[in-house]
Each structure stands twice: as C-alpha cells, then as structure tokens.
C-alpha positions as CSV (number, residue, x, y, z in Angstrom):
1,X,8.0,-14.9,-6.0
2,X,7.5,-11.1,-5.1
3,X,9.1,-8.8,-3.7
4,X,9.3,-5.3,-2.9
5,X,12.6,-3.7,-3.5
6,X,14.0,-0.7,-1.4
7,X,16.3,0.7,-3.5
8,X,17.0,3.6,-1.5
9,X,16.2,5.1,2.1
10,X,16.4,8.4,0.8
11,X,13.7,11.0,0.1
12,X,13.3,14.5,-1.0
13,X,10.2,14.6,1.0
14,X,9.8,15.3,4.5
15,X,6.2,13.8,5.6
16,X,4.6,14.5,8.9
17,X,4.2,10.5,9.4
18,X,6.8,9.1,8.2
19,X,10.0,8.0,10.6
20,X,13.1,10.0,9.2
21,X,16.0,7.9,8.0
22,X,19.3,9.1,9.5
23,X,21.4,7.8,7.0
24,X,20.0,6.9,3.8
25,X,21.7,3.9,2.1
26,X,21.3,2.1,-1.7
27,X,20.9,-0.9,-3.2
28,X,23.9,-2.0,-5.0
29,X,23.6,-3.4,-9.1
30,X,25.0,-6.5,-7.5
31,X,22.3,-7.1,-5.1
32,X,19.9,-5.9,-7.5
33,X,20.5,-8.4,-9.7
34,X,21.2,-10.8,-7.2
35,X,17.2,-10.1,-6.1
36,X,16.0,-10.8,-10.0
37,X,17.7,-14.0,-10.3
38,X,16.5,-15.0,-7.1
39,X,12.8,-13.9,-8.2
40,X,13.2,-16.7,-11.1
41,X,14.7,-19.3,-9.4
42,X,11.5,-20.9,-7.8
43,X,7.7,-19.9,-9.0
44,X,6.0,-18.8,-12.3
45,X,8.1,-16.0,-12.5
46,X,9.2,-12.6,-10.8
47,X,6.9,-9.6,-9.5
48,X,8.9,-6.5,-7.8
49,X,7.5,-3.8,-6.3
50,X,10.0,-0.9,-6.8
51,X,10.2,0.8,-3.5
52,X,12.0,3.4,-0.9
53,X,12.8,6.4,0.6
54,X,11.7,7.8,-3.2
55,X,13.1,5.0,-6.0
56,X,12.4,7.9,-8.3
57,X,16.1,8.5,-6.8
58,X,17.2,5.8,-7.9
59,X,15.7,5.3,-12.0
60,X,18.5,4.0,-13.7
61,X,18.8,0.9,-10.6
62,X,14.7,0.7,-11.7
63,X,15.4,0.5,-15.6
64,X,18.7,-2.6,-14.9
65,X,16.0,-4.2,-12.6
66,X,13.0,-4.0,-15.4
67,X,15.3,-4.8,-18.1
68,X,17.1,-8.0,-16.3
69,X,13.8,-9.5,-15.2
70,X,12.0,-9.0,-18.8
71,X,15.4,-10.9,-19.8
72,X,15.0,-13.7,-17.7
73,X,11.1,-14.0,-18.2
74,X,12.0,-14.1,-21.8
75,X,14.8,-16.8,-21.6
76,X,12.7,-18.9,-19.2
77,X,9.3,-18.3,-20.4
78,X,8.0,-17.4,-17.2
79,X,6.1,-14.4,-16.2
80,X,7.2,-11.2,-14.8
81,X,5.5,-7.8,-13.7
82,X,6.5,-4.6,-11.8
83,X,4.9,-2.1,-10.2
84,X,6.5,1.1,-8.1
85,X,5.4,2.8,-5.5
86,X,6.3,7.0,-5.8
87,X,6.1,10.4,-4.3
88,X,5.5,11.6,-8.0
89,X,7.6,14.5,-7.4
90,X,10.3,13.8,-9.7
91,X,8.0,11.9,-12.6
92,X,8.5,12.7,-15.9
93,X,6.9,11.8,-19.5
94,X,10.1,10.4,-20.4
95,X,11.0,8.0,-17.6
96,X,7.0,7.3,-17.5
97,X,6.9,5.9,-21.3
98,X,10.2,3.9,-20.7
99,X,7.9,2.2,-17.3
100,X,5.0,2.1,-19.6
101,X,7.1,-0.4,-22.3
102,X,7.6,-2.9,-19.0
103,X,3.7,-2.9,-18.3
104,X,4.9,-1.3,-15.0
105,X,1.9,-0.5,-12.9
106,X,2.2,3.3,-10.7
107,X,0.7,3.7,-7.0
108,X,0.7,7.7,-6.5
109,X,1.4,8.5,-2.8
110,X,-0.7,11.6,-3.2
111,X,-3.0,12.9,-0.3
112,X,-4.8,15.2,-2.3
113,X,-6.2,18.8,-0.7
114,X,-4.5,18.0,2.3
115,X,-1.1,17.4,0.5
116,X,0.7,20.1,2.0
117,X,-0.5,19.3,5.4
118,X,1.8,16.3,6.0
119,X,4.1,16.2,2.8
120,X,6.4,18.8,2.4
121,X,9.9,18.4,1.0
122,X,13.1,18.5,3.2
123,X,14.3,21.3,1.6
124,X,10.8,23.3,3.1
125,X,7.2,24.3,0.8
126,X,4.1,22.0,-0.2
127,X,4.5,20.0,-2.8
128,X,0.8,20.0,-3.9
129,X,1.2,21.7,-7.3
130,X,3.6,19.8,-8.8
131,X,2.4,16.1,-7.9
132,X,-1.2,17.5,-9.0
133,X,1.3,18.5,-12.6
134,X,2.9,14.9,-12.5
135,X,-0.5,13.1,-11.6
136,X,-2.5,14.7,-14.6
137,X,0.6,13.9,-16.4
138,X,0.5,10.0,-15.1
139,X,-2.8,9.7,-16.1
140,X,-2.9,10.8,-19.3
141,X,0.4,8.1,-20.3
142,X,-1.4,5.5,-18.0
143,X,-4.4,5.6,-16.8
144,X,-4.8,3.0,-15.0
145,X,-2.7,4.2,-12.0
146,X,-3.6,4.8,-8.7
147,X,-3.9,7.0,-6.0
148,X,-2.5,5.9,-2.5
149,X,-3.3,8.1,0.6
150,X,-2.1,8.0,4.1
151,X,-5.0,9.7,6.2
152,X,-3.0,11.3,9.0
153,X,-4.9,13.0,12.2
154,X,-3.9,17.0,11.4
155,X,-5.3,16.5,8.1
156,X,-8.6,14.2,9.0
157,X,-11.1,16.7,8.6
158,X,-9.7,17.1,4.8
159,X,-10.5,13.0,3.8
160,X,-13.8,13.5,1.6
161,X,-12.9,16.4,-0.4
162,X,-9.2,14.6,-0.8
163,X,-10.8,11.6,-2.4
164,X,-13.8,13.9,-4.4
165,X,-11.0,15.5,-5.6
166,X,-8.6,12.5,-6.6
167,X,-11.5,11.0,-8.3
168,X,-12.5,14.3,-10.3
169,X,-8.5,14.5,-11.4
170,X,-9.1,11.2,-12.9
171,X,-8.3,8.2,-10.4
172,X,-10.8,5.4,-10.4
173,X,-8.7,3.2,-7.6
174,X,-7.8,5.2,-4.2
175,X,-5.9,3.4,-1.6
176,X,-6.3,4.7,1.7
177,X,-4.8,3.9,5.3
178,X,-4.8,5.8,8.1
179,X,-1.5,6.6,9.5
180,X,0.1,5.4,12.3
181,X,3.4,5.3,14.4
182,X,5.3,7.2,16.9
183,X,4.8,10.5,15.0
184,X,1.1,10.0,14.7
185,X,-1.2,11.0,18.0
186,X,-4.7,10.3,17.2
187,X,-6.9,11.9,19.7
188,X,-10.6,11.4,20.1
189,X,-12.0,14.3,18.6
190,X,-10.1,13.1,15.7
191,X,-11.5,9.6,16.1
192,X,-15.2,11.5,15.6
193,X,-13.7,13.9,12.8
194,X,-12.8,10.6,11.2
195,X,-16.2,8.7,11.5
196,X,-17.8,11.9,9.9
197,X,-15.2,11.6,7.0
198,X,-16.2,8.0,6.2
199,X,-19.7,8.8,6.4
200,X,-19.4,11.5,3.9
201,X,-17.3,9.2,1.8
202,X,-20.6,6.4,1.4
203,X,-22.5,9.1,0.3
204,X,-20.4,9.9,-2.1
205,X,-19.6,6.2,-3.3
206,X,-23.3,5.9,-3.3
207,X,-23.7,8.5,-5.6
208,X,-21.2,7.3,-8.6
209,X,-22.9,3.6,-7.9
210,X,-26.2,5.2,-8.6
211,X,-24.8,6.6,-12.0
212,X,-23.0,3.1,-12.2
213,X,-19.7,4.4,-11.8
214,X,-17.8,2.0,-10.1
215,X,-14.8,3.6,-8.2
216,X,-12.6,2.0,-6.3
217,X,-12.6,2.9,-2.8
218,X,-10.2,0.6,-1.2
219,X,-11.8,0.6,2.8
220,X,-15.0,0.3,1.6
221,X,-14.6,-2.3,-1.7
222,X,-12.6,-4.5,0.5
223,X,-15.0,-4.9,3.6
224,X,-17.6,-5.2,1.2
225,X,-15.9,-7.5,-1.1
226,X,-15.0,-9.6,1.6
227,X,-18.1,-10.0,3.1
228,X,-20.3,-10.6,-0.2
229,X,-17.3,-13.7,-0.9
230,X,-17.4,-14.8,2.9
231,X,-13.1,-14.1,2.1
232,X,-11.2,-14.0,6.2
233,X,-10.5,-10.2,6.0
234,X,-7.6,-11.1,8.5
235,X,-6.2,-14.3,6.0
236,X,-4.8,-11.1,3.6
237,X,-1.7,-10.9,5.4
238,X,0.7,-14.1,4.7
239,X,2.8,-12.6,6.8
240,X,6.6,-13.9,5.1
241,X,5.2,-15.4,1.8
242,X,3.0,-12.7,-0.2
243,X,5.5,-10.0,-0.5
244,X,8.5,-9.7,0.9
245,X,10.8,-6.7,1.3
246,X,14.3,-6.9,0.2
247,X,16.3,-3.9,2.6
248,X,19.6,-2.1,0.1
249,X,21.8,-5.1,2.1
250,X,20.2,-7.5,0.3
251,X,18.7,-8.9,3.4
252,X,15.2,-10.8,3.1
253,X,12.4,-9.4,5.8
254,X,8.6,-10.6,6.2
255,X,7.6,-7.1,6.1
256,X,8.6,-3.7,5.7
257,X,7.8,-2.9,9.8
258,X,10.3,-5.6,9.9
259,X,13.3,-4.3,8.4
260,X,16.4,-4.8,10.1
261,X,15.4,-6.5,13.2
262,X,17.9,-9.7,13.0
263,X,15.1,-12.1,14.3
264,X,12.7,-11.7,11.7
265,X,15.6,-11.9,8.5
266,X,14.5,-14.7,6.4
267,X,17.6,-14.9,4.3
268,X,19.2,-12.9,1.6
269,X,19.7,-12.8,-2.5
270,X,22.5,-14.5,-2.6
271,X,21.6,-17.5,-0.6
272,X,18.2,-17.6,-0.7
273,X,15.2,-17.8,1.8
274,X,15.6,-19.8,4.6
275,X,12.4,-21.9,4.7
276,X,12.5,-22.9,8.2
277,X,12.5,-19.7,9.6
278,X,9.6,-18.5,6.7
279,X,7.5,-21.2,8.2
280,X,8.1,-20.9,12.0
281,X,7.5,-17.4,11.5
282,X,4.0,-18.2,9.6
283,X,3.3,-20.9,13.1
284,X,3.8,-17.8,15.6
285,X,1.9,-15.5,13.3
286,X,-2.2,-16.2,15.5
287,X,-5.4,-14.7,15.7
288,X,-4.3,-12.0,18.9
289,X,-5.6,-12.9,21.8
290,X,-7.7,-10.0,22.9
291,X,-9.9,-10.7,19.5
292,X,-10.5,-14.4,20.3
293,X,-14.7,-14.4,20.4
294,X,-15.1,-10.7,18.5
295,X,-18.2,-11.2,16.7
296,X,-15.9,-9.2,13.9
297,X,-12.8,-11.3,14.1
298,X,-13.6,-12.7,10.2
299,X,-14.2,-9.1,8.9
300,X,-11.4,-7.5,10.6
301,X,-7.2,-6.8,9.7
302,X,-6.5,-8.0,12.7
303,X,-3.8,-10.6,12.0
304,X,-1.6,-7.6,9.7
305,X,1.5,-8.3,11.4
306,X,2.9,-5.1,10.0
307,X,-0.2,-3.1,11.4
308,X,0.7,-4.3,14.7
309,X,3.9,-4.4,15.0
310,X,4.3,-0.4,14.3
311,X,1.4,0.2,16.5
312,X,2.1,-1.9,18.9
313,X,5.8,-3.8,18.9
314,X,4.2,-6.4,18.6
315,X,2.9,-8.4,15.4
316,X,-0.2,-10.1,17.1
317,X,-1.4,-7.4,19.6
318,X,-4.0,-5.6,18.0
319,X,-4.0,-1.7,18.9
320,X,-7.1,-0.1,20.5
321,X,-6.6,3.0,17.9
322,X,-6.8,-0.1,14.7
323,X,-9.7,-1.7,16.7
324,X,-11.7,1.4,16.6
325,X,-11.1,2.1,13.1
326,X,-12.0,-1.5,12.1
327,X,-15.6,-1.5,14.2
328,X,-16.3,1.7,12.3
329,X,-15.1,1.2,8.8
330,X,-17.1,-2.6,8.9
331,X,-20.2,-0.2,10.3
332,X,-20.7,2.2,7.9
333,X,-19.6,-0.3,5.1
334,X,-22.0,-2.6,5.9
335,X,-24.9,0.1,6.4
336,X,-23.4,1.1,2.3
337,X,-23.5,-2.4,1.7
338,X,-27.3,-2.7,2.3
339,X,-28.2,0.4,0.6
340,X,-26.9,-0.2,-2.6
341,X,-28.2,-4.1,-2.3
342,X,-31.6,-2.4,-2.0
343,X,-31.4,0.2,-4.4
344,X,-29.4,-1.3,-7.2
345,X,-29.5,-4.6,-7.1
346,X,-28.1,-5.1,-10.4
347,X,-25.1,-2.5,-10.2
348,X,-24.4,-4.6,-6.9
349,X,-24.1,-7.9,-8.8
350,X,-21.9,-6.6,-11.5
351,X,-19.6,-5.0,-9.6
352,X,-19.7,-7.5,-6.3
353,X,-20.7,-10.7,-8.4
C-alpha cells in the first residue's frame, strides 16, 4: 500500500503558489509508526512518499520511518521503497548518503531560472543559489533524482530556459505542472506566453532525440506515451487507492486537495481504511460531464480529482484554464510525436516501444 506522509505543514519557504499554512502541525512517532505498520498489514509491502510543508524539517521522523519500514520488509519479506519530495534547501551530503542506504528516491522542487520568481524563503531573498549548490550536490550522490517544477503565470515566459537549464545541471527526468489555485491568476496573454514555451520546449526535446538522448520531459513523454500504448490518460488517477496522503493527525485522505475535509477521510493508522467509503468514493469519481463526447476525452487528465477540486471545488468539473492547457499540450505533442516518428523512427521505437 502507498502512501504519502505529511510530516510537517511547515516550511522555510514562502512560494508565490502555494496556500500558506497558519499553523503548522507534526506528525507524532506514534502515528508514524502507526502509518508503517499499517503499510504492511495488507499488500506486497510498504511505499511512502515523505512529504510536507518541507520534511527536510522533520529528518530524524524520515530516518524512524526508513528504518521501521526496512525492519518490517525484512521480518515479513515483503517489499518496501521511499521516496521524498523536497525544497532542497536544507539538503546535505550527510543526511543524502544516510537516504541513499534506504534506496530512497529524491524529487527536487526546483523551478530553475525562474526560482526566485515564485520561491523565496519566509524569512525574505531567492533561494536560487543554494538549491542550484544542493542540486549539483544531489546529483553527484544520486543521480538519478529528479527535477519537479511548478510553472506559475509571473514566471511563464522563463519555462524553456528553466528546463534547458535543469537538463544542462544534470537532470534527465523533469516533472512539470502548471500551477493553480486561489493564488494563481492566469490571464490570456499568459495562456499565449505559455503555448510559445511548449513550442520552444519540442524543439528542444527534438534536438536531444536527434542525438538519441532521451530526456524525460514529463507533459510531453506522457501524452506521447499514452497515445503510442492506447493507455486512458484520465484512468491515471485512482482517486483513493494509488497514493494516499496520511495528514500529521493520522487521518487517511484520497488526496492531498483533500486534506481535512471530513467527508472525503477514509480512515486513519490506527484503525485502518474504511473500504466502504474508499469504494463509494471510487463510484462518484466519473468522466465530468462537460467532457462527455470530447474527441480528447481518452488523451486528457480530466478525471484528476485533485486537479479539479483545487481549481474548481469540485473533483469532477473540469476547469476551462486545465481544458486549455490539455487541448494545447496533446497539440503540440502530437505534432512532436509525428516528427520524430518520421525522422527517427528507430530512436522512436526504443524509447516509445
């Protein structure tokens, strides 16, 4: 079973996007442990993702939680793995070789040139230079790390160079979302800004494909991906079942949009997840009803209840800003798709199958 742990709502960082937590609360050793157990109980084994606010924060809760779950893999022979989300801020070699002895795989929340647009640090200043110190770092322990960005609308016109950039540092996997949310107010000169951006970006991926490099571009590899394996683009959700946050309480949510809304809690560590309300919630999870007969409904994330629900407050209404950026991301992937088919045909085959 996974799931993704908030250890902490804290955070030394102060991003442009993100909703600011009044009063940040912790996960107790207790519930901690409660949540590994639970992990075991029922499955192959345990996955966590180690999550927050920052769980840099929080390292020692991370090492118990590592250490108890490689205990109970190795007493049940069952399987375990971790991975953790981070600022990078507060990385350092030390805490990053203890990780590396777990197998524990790193996503770097890093934006790259246009860093210090959105995430600054509470106390005030960019924080640019020292996550570029802590990714080089990173990638020299563990390589295969990756780079997550959050494409936000003040720093649009900054998307290509971000991910030339995070590519030349040493990243061959970049994760990248646009931001959403009550603090985000995408106009439509950013919309065009944005279509520019990904244009520049198959360009680019065209021109490592060529050299048969094959980065990791996660809007464009997954639309592709998808396509080339006839895979529902909208089926990636599982909406209570794939991975499940567990808020400091202990309490059990589908998702992280989710968190502390009483109707949607699915249970807790210490008594488990209540499987009646995991699958009623999977029978109200549907296709949203403005898509119904969308030529793109099978390529699109239109059934992400998280997606919706912090765009809209709603888990199957589709917004018109995620609608837009859909039609355009499957448009220029597609028109990438073709080239490269043409071109290199055989680089398409080893990297697509």
């Amino acid at each position: 079973m996974n799931f993704t742990l908030h250890l902490t709502d804290a955070c030394n960082l102060d991003c442009a996007y993100c909703p600011a937590v009044k009063q940040p609360r912790r996960m107790s050793e207790e519930i901690l442990y409660a949540a590994c157990d639970l992990a075991f109980a029922t499955g192959a084994g345990g996955g966590f993702c180690y999550f927050g606010g920052e769980p840099m924060l929080e390292r020692e809760l991370i090492l118990k939680g590592l250490e108890r779950c490689r205990q109970l893999a190795e007493k049940l022979n069952k399987k375990t793995s971790s991975r953790m989300t981070t600022n990078g801020t507060l990385l350092d070699g030390g805490f990053l070789d203890k990780l590396k002895e777990y197998g524990t795989v790193i996503g770097l929340s890093f934006d790259g040139r246009a860093q210090d647009k959105c995430r600054c640090y509470r106390a005030g200043g960019g924080t640019f230079a020292d996550v570029e110190k802590n990714a080089l770092l990173l990638l020299k322990k563990m390589p295969g790390s990756y780079a997550m960005m959050t494409i936000a609308p003040q720093a649009v016109g900054e998307f290509a160079v971000s991910v030339e950039y995070l590519h030349d540092l040493g990243f061959r996997r970049v994760i990248a979302t646009i931001a959403y949310g009550s603090k985000v107010n995408w106009t439509d000169g950013h919309i065009v800004q944005l279509r520019g951006e990904l244009q520049k970006l198959a360009a680019y991926y065209e021109k490592l494909f060529k050299n048969g490099e094959y980065f990791y571009f996660s809007p464009f590899d997954s639309k592709i991906g998808d396509c080339i394996k006839d895979r529902n683009s909208a089926d990636h959700c599982h909406l209570g079942f794939r991975q499940m946050p567990i808020d400091t309480d202990g309490k059990i949510y589908p998702c992280t949009q989710f968190i502390g809304d009483a109707d949607y809690c699915l249970g807790n560590v210490f008594d488990g997840i209540d499987r009646k309300r995991q699958i009623g919630l999977a029978r109200r999870a549907s296709t949203p009803e403005e898509c119904s007969g969308c030529a793109l409904i099978r390529r699109c994330a239109n059934s992400c209840g998280c997606a919706n629900r912090l765009q809209t407050d709603d888990e199957n209404k589709v917004s018109p800003l995620q609608c837009t950026y859909e039609r355009m991301l499957i448009e220029i992937s597609d028109a990438l798709a073709e080239r490269l088919i043409a071109a290199y045909p055989d680089n398409f085959r080893v990297k697509f199958g």
